[in-house]
C-alpha positions in Angstrom: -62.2 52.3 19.0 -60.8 50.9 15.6 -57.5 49.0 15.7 -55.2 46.8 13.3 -54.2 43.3 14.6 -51.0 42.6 14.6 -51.6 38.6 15.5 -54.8 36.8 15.2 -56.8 37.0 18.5 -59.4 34.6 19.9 -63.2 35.7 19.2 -62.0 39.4 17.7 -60.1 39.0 14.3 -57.5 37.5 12.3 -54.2 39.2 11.5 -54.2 42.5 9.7 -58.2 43.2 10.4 -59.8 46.4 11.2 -61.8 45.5 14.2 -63.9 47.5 16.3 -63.8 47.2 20.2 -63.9 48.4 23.0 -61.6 51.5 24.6 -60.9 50.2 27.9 -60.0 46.5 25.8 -58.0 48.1 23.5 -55.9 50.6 26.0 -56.0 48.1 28.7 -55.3 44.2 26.6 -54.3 45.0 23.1 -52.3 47.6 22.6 -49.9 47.0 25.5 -49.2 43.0 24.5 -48.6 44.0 21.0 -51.5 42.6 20.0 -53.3 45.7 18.0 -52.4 49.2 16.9 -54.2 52.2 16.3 -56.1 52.4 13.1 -54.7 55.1 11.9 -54.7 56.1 8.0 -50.6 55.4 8.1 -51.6 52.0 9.5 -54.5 51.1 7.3 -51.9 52.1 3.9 -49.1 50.0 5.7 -51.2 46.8 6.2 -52.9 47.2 3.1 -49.7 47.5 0.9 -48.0 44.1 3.2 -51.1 42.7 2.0 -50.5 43.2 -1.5 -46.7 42.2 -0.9 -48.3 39.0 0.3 -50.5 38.6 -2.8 -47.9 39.3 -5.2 -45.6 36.5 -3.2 -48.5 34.0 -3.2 -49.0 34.7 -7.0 -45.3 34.0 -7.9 -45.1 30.9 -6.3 -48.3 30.1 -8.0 -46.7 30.5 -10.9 -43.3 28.3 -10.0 -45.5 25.5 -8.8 -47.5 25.4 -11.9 -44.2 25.3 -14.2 -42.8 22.8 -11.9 -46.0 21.0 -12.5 -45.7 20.9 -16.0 -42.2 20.2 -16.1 -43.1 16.6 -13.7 -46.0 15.7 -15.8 -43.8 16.3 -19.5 -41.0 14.0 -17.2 -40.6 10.6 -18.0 -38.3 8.9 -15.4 -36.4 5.7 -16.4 -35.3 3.5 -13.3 -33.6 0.5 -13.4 -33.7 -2.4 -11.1 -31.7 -5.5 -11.1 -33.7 -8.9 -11.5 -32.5 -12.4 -11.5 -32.2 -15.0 -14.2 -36.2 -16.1 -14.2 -37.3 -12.5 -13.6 -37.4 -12.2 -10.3 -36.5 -8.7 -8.9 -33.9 -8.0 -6.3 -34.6 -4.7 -4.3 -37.7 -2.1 -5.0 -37.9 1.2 -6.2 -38.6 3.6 -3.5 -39.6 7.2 -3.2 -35.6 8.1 -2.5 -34.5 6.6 -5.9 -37.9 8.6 -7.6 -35.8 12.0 -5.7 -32.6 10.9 -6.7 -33.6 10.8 -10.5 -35.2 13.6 -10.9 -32.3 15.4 -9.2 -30.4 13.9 -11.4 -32.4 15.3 -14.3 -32.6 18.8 -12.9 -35.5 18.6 -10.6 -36.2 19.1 -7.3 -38.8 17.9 -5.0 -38.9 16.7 -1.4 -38.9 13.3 -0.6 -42.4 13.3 1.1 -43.7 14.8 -2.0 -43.6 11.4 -4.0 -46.9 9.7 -3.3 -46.4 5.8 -2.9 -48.3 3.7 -1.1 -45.7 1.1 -1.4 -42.3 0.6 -3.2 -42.5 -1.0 -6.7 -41.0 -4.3 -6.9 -42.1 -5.2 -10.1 -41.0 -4.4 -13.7 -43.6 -2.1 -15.8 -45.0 1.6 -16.3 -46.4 3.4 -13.1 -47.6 7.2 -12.2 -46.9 8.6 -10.0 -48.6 11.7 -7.9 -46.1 14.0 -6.8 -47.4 16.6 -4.5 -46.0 19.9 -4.9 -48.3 21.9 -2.8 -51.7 21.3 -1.0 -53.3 22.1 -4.2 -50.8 21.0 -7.1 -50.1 17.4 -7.9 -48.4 16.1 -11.0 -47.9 13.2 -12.4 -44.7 11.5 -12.7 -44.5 8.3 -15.5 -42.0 6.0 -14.3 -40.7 3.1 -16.3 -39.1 0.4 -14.0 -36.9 -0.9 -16.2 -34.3 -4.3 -16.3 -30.8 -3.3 -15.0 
């Protein structure tokens, strides 16, 4: 007997498959947990057009990641930390004050998106990774700068 999984099942399928089993499995395990339904042609054209729902909904935010991408790496971020009178630095520049900037600029990102190992303490240039998505990191210049 053909049916649709609703949920992914141990050692049958994954979500939205067509798998073959058994009658009494299906009748009897499936189909009365809410597991599985009938594979039936209205099924097969309902799960195949939430699949292409799914795509198109994966492709969009694609696309958004990929212009927020482009609009971190075209970023340069100015922040400025106070230092003393022979150049000694009070404070750091954390991933917060990275999120606050860019806010401040127009952007948004999550706090556990800015990669540092460690706060800067120190005046200069750095990059940044920001991670936007498993797959999409940018790279933010940041100028630490004398207050």
């Amino acid at each position: 007997m053909d049916v649709i999984l609703v949920k992914d099942v141990d050692r049958v399928g994954k979500a939205e498959a067509v798998v073959h089993v058994k009658p009494g499995y299906a009748r009897n395990f499936l189909l009365p947990r809410g597991l599985a339904v009938p594979a039936t042609e209205e099924q097969r054209r309902a799960v195949e057009a939430k699949r292409r729902q799914a795509e198109q909904k994966a492709t969009r935010a694609r696309t958004e990641l990929e212009s927020l991408k482009q609009r971190v790496q075209q970023h340069s971020l100015s922040v400025k930390l106070t230092t003393g009178e022979h150049g000694a630095t009070f404070g750091s520049v954390t991933a917060r004050d990275i999120v606050d900037a860019l806010a401040r600029d127009g952007i948004t990102v999550e706090k556990q998106a800015v990669q540092l190992d460690e706060p800067f303490k120190a005046l200069g240039i750095y990059d940044v990774p920001v991670r936007l998505a498993a797959d999409v990191t940018a790279t933010l210049k940041v100028w630490v700068v004398k207050a």
